[in-house]
DSSP file (Angstrom, degrees, kcal/mol; ACC not computed):
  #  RESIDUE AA STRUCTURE BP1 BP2  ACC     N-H-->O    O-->H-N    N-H-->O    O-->H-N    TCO  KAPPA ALPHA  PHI   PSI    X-CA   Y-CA   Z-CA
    1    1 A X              0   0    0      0, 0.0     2,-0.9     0, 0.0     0, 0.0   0.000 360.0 360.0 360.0 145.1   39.0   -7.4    7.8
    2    2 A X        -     0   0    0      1,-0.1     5,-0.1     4,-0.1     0, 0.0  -0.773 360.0-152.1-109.4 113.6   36.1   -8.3   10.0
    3    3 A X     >  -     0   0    0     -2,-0.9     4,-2.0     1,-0.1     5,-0.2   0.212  30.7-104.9 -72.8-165.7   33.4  -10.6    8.3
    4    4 A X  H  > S+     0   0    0      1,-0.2     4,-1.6     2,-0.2    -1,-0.1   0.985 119.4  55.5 -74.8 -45.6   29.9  -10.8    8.9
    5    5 A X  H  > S+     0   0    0      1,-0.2     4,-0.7     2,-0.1    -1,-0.2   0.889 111.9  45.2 -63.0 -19.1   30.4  -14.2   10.9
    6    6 A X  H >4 S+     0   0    0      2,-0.2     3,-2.4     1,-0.2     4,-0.3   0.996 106.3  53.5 -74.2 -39.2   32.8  -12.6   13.1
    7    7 A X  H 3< S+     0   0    0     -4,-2.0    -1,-0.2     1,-0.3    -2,-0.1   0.623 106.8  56.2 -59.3 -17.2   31.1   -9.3   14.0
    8    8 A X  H 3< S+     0   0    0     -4,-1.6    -1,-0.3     1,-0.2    -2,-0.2   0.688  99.6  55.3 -97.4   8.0   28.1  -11.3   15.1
    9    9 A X  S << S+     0   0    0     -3,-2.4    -1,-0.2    -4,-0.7    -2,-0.2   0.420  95.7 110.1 -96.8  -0.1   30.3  -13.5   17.7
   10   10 A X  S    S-     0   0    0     -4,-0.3     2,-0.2     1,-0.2     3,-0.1   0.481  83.9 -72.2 -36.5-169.2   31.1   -9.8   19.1
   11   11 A X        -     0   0    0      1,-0.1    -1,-0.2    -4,-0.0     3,-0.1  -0.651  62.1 -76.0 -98.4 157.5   29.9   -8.6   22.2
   12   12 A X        -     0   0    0     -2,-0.2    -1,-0.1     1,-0.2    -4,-0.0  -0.398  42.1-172.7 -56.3 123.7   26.1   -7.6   22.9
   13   13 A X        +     0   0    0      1,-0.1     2,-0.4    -3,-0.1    -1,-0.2   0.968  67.5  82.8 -67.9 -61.7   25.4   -4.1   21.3
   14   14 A X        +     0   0    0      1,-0.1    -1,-0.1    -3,-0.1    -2,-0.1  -0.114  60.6 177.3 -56.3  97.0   22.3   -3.9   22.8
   15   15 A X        +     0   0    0     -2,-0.4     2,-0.3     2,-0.0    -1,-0.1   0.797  55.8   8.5 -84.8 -18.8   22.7   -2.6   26.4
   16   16 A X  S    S-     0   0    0      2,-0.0     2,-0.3     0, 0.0     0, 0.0  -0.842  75.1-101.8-135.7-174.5   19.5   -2.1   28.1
   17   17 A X        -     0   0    0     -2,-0.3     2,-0.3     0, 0.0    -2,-0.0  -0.795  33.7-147.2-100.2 151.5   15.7   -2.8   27.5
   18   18 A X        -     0   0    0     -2,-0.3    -2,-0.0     2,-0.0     0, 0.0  -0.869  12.5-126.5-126.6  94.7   13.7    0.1   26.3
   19   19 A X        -     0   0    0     -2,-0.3     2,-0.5     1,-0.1     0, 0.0   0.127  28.2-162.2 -36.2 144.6   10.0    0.5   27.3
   20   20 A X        -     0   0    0      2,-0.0     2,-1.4     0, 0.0    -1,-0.1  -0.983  15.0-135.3-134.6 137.0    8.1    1.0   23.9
   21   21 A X        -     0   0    0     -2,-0.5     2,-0.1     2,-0.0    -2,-0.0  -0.683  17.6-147.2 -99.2  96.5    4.8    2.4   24.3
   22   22 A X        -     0   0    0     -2,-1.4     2,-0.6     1,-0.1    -2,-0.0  -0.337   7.4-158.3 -69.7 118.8    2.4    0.3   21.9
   23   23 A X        -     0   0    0     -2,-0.1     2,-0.3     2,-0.0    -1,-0.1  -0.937   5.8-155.8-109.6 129.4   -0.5    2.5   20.4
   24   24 A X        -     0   0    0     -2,-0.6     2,-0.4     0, 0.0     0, 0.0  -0.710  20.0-126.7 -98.1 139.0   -3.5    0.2   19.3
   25   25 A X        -     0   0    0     -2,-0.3     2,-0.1     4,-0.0     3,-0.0  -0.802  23.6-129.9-102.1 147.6   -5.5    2.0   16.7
   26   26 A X     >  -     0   0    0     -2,-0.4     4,-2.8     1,-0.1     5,-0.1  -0.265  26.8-104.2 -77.2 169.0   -9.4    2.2   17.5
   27   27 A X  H  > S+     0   0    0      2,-0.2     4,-2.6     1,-0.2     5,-0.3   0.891 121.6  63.7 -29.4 -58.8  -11.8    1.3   15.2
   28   28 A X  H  > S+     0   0    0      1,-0.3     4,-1.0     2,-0.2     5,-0.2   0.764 104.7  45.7 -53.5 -27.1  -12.4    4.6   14.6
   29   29 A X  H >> S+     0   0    0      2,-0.2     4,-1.4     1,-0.2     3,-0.6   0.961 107.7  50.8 -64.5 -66.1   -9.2    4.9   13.4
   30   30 A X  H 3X S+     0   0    0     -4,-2.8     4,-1.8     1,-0.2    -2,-0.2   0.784 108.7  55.8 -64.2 -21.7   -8.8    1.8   11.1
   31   31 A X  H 3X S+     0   0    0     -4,-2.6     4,-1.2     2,-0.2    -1,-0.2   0.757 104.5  55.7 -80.7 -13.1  -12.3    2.9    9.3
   32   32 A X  H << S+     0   0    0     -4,-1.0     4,-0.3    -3,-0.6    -2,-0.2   0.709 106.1  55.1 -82.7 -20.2  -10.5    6.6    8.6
   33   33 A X  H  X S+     0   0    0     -4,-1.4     4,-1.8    -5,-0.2     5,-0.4   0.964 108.8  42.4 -78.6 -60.9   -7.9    4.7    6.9
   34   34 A X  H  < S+     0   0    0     -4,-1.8    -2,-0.2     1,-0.2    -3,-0.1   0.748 112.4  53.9 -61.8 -18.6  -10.1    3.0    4.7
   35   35 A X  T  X S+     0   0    0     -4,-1.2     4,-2.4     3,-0.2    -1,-0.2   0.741 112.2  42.9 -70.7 -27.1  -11.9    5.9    4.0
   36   36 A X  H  > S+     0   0    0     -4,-0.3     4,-2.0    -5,-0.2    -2,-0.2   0.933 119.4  41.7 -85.0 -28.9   -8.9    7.7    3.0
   37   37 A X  H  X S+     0   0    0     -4,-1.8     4,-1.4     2,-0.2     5,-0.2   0.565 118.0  49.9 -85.7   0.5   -7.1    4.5    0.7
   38   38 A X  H  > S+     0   0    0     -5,-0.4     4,-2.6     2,-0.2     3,-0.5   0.934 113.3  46.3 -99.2 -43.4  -11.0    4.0   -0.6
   39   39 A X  H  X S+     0   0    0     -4,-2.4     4,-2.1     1,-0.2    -2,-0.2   0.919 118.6  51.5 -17.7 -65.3  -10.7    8.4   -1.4
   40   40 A X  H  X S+     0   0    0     -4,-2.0     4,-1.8     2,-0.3    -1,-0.2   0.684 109.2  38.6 -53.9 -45.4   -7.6    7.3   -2.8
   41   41 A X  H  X S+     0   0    0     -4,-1.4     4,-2.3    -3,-0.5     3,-0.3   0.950 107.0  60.2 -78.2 -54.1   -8.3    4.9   -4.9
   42   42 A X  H >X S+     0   0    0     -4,-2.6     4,-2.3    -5,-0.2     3,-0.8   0.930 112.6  52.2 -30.3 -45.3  -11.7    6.4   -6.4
   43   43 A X  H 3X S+     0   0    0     -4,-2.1     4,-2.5     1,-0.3    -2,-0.2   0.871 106.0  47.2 -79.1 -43.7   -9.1    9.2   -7.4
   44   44 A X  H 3X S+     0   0    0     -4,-1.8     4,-1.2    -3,-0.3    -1,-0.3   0.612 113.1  52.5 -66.9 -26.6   -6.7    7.0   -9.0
   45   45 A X  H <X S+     0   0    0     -4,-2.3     4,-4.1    -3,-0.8    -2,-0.2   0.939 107.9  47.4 -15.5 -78.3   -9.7    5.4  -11.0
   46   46 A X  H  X S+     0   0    0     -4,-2.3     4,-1.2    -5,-0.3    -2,-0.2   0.913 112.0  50.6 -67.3 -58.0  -11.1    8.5  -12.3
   47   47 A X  H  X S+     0   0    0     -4,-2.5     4,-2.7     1,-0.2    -1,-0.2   0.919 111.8  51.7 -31.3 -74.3   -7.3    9.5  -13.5
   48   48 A X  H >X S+     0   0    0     -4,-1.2     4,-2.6     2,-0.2     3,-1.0   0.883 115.1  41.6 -12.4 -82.1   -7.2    5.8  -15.2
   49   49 A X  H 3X S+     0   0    0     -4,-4.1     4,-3.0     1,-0.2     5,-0.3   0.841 114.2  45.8 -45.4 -58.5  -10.5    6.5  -17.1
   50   50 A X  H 3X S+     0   0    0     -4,-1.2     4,-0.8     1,-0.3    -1,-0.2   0.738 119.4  47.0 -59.7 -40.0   -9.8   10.1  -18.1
   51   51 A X  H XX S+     0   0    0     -4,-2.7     3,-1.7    -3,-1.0     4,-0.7   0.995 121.0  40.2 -54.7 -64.3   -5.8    8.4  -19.3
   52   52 A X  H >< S+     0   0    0     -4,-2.6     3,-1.0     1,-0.3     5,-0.2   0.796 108.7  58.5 -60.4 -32.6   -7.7    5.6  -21.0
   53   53 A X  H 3< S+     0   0    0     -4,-3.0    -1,-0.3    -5,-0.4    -2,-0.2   0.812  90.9  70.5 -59.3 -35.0  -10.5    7.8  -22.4
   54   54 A X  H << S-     0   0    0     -3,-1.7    -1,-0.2    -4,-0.8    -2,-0.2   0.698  96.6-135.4 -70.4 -23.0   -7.9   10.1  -24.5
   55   55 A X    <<  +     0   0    0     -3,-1.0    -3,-0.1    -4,-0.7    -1,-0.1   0.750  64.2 127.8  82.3   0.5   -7.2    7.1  -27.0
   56   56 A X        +     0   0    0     -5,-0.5     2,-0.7     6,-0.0    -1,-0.2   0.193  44.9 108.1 -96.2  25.5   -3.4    7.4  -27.1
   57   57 A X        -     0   0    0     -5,-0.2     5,-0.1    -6,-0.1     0, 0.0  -0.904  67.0-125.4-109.8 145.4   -2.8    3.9  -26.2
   58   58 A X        -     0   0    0     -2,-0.7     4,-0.4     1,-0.1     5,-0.1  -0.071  36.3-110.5 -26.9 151.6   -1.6    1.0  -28.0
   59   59 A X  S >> S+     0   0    0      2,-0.2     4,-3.5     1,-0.2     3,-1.2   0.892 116.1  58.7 -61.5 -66.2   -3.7   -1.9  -27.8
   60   60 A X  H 3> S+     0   0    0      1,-0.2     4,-2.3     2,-0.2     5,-0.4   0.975 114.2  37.9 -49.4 -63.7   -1.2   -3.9  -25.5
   61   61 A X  H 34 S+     0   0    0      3,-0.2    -1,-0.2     2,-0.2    -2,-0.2   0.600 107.1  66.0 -94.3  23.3   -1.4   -1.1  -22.8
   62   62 A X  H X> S+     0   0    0     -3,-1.2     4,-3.7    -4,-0.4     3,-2.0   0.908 106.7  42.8 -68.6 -77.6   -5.0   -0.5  -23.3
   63   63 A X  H 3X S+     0   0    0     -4,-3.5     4,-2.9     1,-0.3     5,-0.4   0.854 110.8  52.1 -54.4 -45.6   -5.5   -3.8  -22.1
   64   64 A X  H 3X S+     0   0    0     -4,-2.3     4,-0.9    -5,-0.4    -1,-0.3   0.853 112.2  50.8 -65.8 -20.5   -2.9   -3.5  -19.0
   65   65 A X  H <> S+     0   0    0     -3,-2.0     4,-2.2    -5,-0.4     5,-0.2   0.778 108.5  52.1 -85.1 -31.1   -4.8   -0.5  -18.1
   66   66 A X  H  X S+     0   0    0     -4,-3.7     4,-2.0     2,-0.2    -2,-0.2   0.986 113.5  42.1 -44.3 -61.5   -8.1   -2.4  -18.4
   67   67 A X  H  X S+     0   0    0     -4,-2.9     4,-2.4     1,-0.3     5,-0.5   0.903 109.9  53.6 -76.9 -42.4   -6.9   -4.9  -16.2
   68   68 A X  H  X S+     0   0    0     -4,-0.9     4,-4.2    -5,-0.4    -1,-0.3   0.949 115.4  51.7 -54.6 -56.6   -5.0   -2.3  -13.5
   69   69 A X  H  X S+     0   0    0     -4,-2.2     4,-1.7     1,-0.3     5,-0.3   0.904 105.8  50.9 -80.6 -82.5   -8.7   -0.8  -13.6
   70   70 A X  H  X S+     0   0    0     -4,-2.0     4,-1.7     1,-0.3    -1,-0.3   0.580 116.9  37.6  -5.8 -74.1  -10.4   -4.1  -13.0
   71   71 A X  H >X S+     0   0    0     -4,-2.4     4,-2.3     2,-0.2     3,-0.8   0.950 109.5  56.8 -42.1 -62.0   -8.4   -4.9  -10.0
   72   72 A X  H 3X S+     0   0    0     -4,-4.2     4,-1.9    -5,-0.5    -2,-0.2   0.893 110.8  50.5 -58.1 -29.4   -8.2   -1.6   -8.6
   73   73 A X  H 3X S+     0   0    0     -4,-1.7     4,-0.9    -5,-0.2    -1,-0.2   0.842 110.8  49.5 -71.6 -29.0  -12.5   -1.7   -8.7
   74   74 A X  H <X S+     0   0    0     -4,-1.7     4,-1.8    -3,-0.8    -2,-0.2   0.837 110.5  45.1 -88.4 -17.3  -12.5   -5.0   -7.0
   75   75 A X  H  X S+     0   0    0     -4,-2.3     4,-1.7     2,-0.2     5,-0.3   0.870 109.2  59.2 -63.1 -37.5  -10.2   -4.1   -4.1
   76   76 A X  H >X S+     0   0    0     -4,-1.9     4,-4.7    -5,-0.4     3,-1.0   0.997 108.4  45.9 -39.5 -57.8  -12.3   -0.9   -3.9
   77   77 A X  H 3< S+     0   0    0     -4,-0.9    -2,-0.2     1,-0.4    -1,-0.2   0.954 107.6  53.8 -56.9 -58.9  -15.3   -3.3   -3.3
   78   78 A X  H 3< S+     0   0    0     -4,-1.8    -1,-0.4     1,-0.2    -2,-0.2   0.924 112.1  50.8 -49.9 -37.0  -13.6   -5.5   -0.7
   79   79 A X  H << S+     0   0    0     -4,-1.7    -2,-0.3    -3,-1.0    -1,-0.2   0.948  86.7  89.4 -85.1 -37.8  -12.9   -2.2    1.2
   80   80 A X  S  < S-     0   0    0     -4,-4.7     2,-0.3    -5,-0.3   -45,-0.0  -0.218  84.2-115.4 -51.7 168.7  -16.2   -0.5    1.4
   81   81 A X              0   0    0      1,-0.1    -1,-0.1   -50,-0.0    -2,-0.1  -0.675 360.0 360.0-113.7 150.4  -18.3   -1.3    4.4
   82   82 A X              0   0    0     -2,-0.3    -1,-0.1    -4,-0.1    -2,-0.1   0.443 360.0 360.0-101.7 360.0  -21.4   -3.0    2.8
């Protein structure tokens, strides 16, 4: 049986180098991403209220959805462009 410390005293797997062709996201790019998780999250909000609004929770996961709410509105806030 071959353990882990033997298989790594093995021979090099790795036989050549492989160019890898790095793509740098523009701005433009990284602000369409925060537009789409800040989409995302308003959407996941409004679900929240509309869950929380219906009154079928317990007290105890009232308040954990309170708090999930809470959070998820101050990350919102960090992410918007001011």
């Amino acid at each position: 049986m071959m353990s882990v410390a033997n298989r790594r005293r093995g021979a090099e797997r790795r036989v050549k180098e492989v160019a890898v062709n790095l793509e740098r996201r523009s701005g433009l790019d990284r602000r369409l991403i925060v537009e789409s998780a800040t989409a995302q999250i308003h959407a996941v909000l409004e679900l929240l209220t509309q869950l929380a609004d219906q009154g079928a929770l317990r007290d105890d996961s009232r308040r954990l959805l309170d708090t999930s709410m809470l959070r998820l509105r101050y990350a919102l806030e960090q992410m918007e462009p001011e």
